[in-house]
Backbone bond lengths (Angstrom), bond angles and torsions (degrees), N, CA, C in turn:
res aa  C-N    CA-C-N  psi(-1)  N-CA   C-N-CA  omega(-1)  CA-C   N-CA-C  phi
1 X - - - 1.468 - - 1.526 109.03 -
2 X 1.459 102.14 139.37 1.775 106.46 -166.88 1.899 89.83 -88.52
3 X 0.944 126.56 3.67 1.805 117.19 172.81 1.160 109.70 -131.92
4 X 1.296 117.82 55.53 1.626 124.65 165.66 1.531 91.28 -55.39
5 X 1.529 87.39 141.45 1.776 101.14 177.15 1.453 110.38 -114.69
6 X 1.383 121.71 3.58 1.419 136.55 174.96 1.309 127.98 -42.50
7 X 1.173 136.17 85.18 2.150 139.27 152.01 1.962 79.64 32.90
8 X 1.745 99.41 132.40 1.452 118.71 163.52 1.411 94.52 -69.55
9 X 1.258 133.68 142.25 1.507 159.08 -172.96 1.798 89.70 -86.43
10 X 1.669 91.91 133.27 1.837 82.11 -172.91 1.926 109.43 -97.32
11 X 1.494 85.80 0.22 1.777 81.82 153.87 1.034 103.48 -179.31
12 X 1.683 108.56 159.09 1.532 117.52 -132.87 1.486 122.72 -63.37
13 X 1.486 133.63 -158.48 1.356 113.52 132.24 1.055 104.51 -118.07
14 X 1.800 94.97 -171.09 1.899 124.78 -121.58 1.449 98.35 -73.39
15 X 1.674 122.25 -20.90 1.275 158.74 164.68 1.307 102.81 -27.30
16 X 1.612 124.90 -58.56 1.359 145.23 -145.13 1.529 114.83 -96.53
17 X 1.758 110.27 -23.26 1.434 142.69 -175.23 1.192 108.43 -61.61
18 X 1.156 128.47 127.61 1.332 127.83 -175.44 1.901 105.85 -124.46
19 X 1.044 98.92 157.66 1.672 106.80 161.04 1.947 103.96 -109.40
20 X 1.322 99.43 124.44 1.599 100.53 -168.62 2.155 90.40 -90.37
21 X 1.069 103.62 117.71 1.314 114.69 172.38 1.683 119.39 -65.88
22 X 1.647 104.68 110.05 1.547 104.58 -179.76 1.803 114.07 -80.55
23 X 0.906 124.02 104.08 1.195 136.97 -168.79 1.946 126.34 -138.20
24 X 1.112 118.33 120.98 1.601 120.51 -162.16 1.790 104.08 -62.95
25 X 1.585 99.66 -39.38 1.645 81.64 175.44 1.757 142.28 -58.50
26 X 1.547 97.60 -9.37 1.848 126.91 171.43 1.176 96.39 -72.85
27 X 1.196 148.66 -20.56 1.536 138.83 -176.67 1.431 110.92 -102.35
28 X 1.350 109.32 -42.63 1.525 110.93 176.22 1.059 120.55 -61.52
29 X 1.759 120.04 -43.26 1.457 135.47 -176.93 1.708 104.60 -55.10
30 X 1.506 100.26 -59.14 1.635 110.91 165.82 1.318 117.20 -46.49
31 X 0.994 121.78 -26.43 2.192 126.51 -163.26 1.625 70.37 -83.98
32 X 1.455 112.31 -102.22 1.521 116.63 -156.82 1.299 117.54 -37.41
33 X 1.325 142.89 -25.86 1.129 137.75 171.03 1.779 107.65 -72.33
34 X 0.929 137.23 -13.96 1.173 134.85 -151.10 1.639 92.01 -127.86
35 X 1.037 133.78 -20.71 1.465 152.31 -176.96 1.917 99.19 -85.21
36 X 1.212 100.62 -47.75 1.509 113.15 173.06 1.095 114.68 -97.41
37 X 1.505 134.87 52.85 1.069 147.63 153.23 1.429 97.96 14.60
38 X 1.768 112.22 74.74 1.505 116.40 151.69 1.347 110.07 -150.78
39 X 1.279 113.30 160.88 1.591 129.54 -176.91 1.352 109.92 -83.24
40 X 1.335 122.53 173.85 1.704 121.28 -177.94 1.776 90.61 -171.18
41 X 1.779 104.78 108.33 1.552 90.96 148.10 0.986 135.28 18.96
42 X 1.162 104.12 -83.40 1.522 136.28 -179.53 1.739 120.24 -14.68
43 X 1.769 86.49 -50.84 1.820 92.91 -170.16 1.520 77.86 -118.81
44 X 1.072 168.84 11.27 1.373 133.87 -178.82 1.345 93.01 -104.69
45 X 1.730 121.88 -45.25 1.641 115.71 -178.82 1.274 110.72 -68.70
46 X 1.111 124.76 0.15 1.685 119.82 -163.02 1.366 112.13 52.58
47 X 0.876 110.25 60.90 1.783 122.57 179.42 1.455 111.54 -45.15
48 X 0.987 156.91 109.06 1.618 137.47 178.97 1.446 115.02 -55.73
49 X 1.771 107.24 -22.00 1.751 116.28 -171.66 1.436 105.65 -94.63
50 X 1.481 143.52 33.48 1.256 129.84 -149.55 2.007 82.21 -110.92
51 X 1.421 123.06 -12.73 1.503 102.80 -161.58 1.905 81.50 -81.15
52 X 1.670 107.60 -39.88 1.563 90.66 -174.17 1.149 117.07 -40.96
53 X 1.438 101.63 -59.64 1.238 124.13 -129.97 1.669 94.80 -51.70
54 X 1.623 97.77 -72.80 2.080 111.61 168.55 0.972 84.00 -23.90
55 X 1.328 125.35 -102.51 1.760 126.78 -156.23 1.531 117.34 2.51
56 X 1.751 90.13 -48.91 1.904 93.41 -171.72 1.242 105.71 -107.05
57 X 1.472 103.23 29.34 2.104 95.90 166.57 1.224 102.04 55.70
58 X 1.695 127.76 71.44 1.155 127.71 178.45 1.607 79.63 -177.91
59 X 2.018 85.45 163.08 1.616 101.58 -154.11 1.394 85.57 -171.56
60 X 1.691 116.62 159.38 1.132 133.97 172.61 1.746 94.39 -121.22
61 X 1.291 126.75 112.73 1.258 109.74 169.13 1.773 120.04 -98.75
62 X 1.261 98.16 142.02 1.597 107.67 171.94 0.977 133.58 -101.57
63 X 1.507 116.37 103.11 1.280 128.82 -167.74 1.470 115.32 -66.26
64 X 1.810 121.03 161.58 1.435 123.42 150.47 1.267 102.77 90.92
65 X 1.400 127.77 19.96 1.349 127.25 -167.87 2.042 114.58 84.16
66 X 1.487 111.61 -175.91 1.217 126.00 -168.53 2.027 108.23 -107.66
67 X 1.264 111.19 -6.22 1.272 83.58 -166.66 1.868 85.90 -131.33
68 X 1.159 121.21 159.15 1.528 159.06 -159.24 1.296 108.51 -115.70
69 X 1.351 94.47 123.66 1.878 125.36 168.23 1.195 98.57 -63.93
70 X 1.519 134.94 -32.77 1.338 113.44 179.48 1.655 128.00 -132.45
71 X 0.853 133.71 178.72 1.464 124.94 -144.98 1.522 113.45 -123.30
72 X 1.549 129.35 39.26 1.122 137.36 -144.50 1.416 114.04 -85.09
73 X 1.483 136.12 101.27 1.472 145.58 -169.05 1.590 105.07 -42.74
74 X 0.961 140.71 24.22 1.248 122.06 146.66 1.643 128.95 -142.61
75 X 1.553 100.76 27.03 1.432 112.54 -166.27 1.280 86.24 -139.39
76 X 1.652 103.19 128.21 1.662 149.12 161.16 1.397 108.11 -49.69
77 X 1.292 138.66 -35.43 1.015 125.83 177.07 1.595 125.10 -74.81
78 X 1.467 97.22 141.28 1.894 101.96 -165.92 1.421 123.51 -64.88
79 X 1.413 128.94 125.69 1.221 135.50 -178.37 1.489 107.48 -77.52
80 X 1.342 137.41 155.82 1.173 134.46 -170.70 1.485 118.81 133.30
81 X 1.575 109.46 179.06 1.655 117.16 -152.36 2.047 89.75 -76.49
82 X 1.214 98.21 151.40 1.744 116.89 -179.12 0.958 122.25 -109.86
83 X 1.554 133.17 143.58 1.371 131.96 149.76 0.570 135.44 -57.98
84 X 1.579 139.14 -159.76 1.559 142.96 150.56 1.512 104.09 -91.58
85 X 1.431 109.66 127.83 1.636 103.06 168.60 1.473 110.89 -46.70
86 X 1.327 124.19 147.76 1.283 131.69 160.02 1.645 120.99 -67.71
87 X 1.009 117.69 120.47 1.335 125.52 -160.20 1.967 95.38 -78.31
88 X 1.264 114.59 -3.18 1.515 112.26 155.75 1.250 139.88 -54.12
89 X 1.445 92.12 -45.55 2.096 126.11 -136.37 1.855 96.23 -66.84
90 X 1.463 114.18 -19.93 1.761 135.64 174.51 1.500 98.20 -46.24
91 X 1.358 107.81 -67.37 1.077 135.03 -142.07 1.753 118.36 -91.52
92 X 1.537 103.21 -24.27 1.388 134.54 172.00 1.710 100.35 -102.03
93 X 1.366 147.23 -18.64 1.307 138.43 133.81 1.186 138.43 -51.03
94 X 1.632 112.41 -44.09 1.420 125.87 163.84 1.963 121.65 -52.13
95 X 1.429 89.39 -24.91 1.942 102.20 -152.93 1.710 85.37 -95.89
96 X 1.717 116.58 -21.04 1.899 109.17 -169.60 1.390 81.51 -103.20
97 X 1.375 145.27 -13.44 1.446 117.36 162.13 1.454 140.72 -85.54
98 X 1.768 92.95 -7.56 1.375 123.08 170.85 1.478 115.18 -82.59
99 X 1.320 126.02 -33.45 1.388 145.85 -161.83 2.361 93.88 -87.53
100 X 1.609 98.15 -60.56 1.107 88.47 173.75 1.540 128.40 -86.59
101 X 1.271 133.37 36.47 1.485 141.57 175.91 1.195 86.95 53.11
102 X 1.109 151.58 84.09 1.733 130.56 132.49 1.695 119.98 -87.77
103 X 1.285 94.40 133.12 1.492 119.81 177.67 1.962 101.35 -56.70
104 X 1.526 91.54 -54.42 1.882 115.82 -164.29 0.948 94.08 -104.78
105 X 0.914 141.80 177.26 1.623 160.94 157.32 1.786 106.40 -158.71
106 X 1.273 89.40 122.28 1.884 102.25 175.50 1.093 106.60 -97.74
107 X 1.310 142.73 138.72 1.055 158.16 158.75 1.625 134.59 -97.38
108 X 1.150 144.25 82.25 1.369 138.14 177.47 1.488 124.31 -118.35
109 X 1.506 120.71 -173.05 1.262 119.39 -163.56 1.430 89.37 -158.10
110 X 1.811 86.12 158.72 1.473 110.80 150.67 1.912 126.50 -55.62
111 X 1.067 119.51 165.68 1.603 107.35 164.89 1.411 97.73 -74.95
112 X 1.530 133.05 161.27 0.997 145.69 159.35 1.501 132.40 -157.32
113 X 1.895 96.43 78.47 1.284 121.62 -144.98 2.375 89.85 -88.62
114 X 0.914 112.10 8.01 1.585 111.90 -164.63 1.866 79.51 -113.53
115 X 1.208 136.22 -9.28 1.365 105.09 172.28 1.302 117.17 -115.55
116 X 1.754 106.67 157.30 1.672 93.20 -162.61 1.194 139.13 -73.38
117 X 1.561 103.70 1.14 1.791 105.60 149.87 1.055 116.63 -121.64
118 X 1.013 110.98 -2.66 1.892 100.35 162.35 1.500 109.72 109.86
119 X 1.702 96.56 19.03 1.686 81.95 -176.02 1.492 118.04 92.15
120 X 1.328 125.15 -13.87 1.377 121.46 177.70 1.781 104.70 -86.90
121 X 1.043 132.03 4.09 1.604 131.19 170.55 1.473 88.36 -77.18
122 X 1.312 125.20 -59.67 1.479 127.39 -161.08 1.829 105.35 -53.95
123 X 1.618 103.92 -45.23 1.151 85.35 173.67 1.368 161.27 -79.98
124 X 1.676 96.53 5.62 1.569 138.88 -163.46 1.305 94.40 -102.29
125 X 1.363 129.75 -52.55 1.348 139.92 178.91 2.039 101.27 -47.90
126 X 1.318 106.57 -45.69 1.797 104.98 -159.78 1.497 89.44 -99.06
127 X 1.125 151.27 -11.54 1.518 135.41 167.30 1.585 108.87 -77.22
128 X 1.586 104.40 -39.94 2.134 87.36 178.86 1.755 93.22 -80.06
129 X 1.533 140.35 -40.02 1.154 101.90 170.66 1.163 136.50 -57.78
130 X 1.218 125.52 3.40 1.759 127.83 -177.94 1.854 104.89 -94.22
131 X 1.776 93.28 -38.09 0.968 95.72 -173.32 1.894 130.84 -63.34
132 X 1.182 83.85 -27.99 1.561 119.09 -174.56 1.829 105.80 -82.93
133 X 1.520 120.87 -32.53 1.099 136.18 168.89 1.677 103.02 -74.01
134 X 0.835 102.10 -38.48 2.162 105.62 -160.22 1.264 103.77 -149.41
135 X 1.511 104.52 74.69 1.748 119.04 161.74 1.586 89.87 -44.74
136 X 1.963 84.28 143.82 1.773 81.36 167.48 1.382 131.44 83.02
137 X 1.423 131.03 -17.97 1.451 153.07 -163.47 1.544 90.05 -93.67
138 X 1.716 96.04 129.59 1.490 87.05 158.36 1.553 121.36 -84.30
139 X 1.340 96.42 170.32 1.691 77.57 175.25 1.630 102.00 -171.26
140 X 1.382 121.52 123.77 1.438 165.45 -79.73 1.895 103.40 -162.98
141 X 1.049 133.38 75.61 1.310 137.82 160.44 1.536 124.86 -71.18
142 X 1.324 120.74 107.55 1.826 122.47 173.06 1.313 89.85 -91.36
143 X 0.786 139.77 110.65 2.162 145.29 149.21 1.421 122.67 -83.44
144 X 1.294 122.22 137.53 1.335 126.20 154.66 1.686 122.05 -55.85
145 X 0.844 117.29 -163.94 1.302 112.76 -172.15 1.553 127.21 -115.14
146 X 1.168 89.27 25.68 1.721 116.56 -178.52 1.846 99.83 21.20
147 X 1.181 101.17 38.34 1.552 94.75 162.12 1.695 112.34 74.55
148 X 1.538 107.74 -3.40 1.413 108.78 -147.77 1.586 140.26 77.17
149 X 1.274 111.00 -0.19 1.385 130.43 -172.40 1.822 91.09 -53.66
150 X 1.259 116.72 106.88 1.658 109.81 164.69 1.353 120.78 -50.18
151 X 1.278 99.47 -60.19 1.789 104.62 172.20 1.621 130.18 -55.49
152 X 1.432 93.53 -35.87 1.786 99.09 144.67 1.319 122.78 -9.30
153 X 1.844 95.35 -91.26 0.989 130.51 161.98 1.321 124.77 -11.56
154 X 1.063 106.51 -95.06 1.351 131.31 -176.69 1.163 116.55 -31.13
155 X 1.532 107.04 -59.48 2.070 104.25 165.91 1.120 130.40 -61.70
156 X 1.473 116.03 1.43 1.480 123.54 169.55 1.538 95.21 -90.20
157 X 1.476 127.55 -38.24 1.310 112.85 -172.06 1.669 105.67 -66.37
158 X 1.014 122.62 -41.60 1.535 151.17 -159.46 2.010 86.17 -54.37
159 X 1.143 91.90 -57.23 2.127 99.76 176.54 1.459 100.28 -51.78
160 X 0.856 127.74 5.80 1.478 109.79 -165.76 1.648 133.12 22.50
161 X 1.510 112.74 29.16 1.667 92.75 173.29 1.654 128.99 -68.66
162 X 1.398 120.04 150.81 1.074 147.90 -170.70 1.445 94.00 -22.56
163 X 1.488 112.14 -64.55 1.500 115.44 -145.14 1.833 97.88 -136.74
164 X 1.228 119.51 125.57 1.416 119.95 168.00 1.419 107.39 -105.27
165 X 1.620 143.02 119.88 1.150 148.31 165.31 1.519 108.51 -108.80
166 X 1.138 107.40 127.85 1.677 114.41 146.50 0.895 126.31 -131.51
167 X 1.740 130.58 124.65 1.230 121.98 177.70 1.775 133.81 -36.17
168 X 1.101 125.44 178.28 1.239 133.67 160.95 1.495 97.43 -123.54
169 X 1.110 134.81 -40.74 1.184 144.05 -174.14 1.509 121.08 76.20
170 X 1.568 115.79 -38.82 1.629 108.36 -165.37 1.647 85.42 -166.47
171 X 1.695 118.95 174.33 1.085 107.33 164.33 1.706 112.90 -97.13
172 X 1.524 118.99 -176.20 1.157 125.06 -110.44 2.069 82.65 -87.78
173 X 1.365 92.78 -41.33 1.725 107.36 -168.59 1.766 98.39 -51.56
174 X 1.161 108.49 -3.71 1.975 89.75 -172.39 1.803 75.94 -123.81
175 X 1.232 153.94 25.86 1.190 120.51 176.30 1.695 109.53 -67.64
176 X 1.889 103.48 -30.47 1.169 80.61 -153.12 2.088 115.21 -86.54
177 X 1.755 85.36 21.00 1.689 94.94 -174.89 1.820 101.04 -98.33
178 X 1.372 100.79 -14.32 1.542 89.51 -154.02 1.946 87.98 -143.69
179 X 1.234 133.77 -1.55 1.586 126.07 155.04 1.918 100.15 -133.60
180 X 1.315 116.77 54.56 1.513 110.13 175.47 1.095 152.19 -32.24
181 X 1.693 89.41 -38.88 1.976 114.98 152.02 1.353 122.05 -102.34
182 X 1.395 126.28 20.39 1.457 136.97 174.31 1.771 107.90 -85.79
183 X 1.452 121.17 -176.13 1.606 117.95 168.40 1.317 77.31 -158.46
184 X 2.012 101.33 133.61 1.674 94.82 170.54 1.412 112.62 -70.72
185 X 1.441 106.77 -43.25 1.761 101.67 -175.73 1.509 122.02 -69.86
186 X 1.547 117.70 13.81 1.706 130.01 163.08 1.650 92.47 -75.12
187 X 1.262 125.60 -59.54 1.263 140.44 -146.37 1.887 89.45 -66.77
188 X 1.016 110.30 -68.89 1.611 138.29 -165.32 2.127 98.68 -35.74
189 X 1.719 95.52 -52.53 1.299 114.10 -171.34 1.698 97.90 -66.28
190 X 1.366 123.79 -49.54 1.249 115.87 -168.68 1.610 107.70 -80.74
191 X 0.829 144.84 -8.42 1.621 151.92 144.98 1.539 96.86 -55.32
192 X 1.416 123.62 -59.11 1.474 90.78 -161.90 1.315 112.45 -105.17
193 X 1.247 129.06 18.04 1.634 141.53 123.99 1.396 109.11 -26.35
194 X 0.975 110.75 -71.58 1.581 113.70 -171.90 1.434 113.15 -83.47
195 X 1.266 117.21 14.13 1.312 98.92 177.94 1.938 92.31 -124.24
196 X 1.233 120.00 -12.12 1.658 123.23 150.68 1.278 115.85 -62.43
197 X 0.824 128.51 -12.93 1.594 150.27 -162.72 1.622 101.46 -61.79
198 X 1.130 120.18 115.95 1.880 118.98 165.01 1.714 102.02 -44.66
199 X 0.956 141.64 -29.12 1.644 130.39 -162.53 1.285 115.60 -78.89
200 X 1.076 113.42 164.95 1.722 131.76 -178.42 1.537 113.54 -86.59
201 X 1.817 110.71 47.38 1.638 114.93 -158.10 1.227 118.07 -124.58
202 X 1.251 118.60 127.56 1.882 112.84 -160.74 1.205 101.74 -98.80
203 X 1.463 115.64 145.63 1.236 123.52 -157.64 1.377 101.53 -115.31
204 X 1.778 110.75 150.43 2.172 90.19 -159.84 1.784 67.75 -162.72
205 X 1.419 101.54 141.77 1.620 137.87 149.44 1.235 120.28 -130.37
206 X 1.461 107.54 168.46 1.362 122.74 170.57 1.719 132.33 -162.34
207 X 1.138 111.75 144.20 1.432 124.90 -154.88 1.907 91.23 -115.31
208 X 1.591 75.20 164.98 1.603 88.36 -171.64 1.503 85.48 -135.10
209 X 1.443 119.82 156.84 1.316 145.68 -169.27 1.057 104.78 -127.15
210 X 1.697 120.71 160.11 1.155 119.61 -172.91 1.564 141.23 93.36
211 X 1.527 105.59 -15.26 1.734 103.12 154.39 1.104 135.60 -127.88
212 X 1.439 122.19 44.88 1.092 146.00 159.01 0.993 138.67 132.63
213 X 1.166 123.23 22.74 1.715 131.07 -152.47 1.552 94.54 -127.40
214 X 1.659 96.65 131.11 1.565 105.81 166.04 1.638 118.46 -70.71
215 X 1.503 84.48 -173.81 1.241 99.83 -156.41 1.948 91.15 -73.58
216 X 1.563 103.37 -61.04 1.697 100.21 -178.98 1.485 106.25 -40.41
217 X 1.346 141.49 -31.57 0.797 129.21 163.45 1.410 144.03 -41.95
218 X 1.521 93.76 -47.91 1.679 112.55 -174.51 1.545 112.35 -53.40
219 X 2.012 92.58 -39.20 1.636 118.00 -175.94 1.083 113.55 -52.41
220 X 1.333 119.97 -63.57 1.376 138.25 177.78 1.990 102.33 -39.83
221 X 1.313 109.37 -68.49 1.308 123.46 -179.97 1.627 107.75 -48.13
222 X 1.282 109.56 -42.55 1.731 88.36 170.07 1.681 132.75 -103.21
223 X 1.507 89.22 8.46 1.481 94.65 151.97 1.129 156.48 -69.07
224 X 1.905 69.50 -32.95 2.203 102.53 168.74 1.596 96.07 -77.52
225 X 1.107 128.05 -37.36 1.155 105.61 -166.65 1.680 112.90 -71.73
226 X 0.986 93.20 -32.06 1.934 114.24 -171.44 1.882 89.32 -52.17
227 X 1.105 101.19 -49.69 1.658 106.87 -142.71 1.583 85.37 -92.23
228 X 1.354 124.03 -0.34 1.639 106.73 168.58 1.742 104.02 -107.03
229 X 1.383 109.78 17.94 2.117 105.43 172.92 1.144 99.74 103.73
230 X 1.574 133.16 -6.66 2.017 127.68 -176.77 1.047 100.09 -59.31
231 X 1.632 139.75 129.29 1.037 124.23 174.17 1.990 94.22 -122.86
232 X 1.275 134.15 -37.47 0.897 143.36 -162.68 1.715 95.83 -92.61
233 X 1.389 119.85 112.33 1.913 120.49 173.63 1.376 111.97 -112.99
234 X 1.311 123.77 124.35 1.432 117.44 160.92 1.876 115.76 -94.08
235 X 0.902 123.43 135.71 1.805 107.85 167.03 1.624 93.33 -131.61
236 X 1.591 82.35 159.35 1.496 96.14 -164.14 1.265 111.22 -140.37
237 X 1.827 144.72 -162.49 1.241 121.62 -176.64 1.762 82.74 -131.07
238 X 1.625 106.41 132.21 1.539 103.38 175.81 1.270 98.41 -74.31
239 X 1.528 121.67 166.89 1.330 131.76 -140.28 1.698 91.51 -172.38
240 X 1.363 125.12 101.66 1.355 119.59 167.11 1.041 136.01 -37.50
241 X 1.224 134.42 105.63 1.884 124.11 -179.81 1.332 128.02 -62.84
242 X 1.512 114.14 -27.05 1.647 131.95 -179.88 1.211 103.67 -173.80
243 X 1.416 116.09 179.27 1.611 118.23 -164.50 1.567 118.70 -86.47
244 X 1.843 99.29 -20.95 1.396 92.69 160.47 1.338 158.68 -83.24
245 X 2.147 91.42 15.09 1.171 104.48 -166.77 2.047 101.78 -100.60
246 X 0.969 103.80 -175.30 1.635 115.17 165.16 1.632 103.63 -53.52
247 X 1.735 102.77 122.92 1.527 121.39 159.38 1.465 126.52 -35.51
248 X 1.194 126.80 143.89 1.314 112.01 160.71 1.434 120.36 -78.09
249 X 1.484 137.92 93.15 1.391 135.60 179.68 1.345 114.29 -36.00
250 X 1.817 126.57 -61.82 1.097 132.24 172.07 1.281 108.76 -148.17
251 X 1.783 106.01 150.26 1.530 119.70 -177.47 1.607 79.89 -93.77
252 X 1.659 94.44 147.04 1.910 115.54 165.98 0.987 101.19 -96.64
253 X 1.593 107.19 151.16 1.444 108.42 174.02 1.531 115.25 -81.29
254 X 1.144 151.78 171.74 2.033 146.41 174.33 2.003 78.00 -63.09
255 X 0.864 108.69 -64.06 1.413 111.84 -171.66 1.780 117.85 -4.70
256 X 1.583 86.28 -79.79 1.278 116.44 170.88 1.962 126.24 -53.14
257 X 1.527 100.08 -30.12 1.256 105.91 164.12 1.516 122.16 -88.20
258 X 1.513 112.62 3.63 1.172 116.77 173.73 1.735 107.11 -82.07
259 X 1.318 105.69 -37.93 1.440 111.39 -162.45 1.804 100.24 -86.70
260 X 1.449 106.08 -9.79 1.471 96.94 -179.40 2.023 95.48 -93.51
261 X 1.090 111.61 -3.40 1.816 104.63 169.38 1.466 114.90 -85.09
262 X 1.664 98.75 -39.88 1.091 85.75 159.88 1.718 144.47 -63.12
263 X 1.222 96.90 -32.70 1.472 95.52 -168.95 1.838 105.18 -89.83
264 X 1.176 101.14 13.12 1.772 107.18 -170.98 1.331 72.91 -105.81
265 X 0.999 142.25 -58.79 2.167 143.59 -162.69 1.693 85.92 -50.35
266 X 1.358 128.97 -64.88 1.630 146.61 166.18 1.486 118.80 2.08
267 X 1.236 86.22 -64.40 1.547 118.56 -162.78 1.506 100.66 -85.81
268 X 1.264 158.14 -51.79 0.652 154.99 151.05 1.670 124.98 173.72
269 X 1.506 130.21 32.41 1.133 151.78 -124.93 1.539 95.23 -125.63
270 X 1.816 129.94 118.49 1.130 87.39 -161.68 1.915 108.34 -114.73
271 X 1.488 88.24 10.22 1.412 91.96 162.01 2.147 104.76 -142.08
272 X 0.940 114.21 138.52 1.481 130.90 161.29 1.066 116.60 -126.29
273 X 1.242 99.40 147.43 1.908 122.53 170.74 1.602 95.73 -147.39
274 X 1.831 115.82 107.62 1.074 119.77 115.72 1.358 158.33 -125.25
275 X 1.069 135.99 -178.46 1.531 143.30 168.98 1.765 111.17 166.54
276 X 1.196 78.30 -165.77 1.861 99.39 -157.53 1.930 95.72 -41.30
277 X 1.727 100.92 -66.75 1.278 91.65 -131.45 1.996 90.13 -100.47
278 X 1.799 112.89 37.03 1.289 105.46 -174.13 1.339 109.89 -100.45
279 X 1.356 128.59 163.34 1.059 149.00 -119.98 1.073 148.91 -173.19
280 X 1.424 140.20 51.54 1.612 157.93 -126.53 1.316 112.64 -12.61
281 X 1.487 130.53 -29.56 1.333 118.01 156.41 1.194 126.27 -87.82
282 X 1.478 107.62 -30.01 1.593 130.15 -177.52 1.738 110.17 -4.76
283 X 1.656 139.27 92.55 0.977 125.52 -165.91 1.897 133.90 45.17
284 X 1.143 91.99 34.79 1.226 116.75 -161.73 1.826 108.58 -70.54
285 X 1.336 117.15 -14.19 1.487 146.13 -179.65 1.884 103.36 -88.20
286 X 1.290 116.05 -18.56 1.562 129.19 179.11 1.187 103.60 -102.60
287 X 1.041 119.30 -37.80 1.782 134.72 -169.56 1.613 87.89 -55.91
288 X 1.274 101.84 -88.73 1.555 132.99 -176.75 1.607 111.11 -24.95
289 X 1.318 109.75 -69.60 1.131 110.04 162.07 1.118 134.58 -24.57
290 X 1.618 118.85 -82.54 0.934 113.92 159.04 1.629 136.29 -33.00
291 X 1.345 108.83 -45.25 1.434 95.44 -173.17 1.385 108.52 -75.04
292 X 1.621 133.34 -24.00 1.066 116.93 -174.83 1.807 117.87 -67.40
293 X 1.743 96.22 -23.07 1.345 91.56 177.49 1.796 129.90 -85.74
294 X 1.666 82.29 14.42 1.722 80.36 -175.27 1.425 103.53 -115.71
295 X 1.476 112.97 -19.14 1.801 107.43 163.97 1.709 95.27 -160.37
296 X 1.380 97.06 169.10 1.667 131.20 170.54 1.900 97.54 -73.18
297 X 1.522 94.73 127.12 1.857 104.36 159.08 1.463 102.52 -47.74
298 X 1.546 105.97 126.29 1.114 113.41 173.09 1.235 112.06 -73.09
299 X 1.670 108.47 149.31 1.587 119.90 -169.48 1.372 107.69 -80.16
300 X 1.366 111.70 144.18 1.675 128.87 173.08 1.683 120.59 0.05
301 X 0.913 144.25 73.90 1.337 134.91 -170.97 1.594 111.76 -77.94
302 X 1.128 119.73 97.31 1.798 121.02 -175.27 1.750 95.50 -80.65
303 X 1.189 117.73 19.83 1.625 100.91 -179.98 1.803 88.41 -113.97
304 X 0.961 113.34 -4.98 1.696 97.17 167.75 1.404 117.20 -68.95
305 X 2.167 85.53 129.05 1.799 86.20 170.94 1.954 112.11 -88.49
């Protein structure tokens, strides 16, 4: 049953256990990032994959500063008063993706609902510096939801990066327990913006499992996504960050996330990755790959509702 109502387990299972890999490239990745005064996913969400990830000279960086316009119950990152992005941080992203050879480069952000587009200048600004740094580089945008701003939008499509993702995060009946200042159908519209879009740009979300939502639910949730152009899904297992955030309702078994790839492959999905410990970038440079080599971004579909 996808709504076990069962006592949160006061520590995890054996599933969840990791061996943290001692390795010199986790320190270096950390030195230069920290040398280049920039943030990364990585350490602000408490990523569970950040010892790999360093390990393999790879990073999710987070643009616009560390702390969030909005206050969303299941994300580690700090809510609170903001700066002004540094009109550098473009240019000092481009030079740590150049410095560490990346093939991919992920890109994400804070929300940044106090500027007047929402943060999508910032992100137009750091894809031609990457681009301009690393002819040839793919390169991989997770975005907030710029509020819905179309024109937002649009100049992120206008950058042409590789890959535009935005979460969905959960389905729609818990947004308002676990995305309070989110709207699923904001999210839904800016997915299939970009997937009407004239460009050659694959469109990718991802859901997290695990606080309460059935299974008809999940269905429903990747139908909407299907039917707004998502073609690329990650699911993953939410995982508490601290005690003041949202419980874990239920741990999945790998089992169970096997049968939800499958049935997302089913439905019409044309790449998935899940399990426990995956993660909107989570190998996100394999993802990509692959899918580009197994078909062309499908062209504009004006019959999406």
């Amino acid at each position: 049953m996808m709504n076990d109502s069962s006592p949160l387990r006061k520590s995890k299972p054996r599933w969840l256990r990791r061996h943290l890999p001692d390795q010199p490239e986790f320190e270096e990745i950390r030195t230069l990032l920290k040398h280049s005064g920039l943030n990364t996913v990585c350490e602000s969400a408490k990523c569970p994959n950040i010892w790999e990830c360093f390990s393999k000279k790879t990073a999710t960086f987070l643009i616009m500063g560390n702390r969030c316009t909005r206050d969303c119950r299941f994300c580690a990152i700090d809510h609170g008063p903001t700066v002004l992005p540094d009109p550098k941080e473009p240019v000092h992203v481009a030079e740590a993706v150049r410095k560490m050879g990346l093939e991919h480069a992920v890109i994400t952000s804070v929300t940044r609902d106090d500027l007047a587009d929402f943060g999508a200048s910032c992100f137009v600004e750091t894809i031609q510096e990457i681009q301009k740094h690393s002819p040839g580089i793919a390169i991989e945008v997770l975005v907030p939801d710029f509020s819905g701003d179309e024109k937002a939008i649009e100049s992120l499509i206008e950058a042409e990066p590789d890959v535009i993702g935005h979460n969905i995060e959960t389905v729609p009946g818990l947004y308002p327990i676990v995305r309070p200042q989110a709207r699923y159908r904001v999210s839904l519209a800016l997915l299939r913006q970009v997937s009407r879009s004239a460009k050659n740009i694959f469109v990718k979300s991802g859901m997290m499992l695990g606080l309460g939502e059935t299974e008809d639910e999940i269905l429903r949730t990747l139908d909407d996504l299907l039917g707004s152009g998502c073609r690329i899904l990650t699911l993953g297992q939410y995982l508490q960050p601290t005690r003041n955030h949202l419980p874990v309702n239920r741990f999945i078994h790998p089992e169970e996330f096997q049968s939800w790839q499958e049935k997302a492959m089913a439905m019409g999905f044309r790449q998935v990755v899940s399990g426990p410990f995956v993660r909107s970038s989570y190998h996100a440079g394999v993802l990509f790959r692959t899918m580009k080599a197994s078909e062309k971004p499908k062209a504009p579909d004006q019959d999406l509702e």
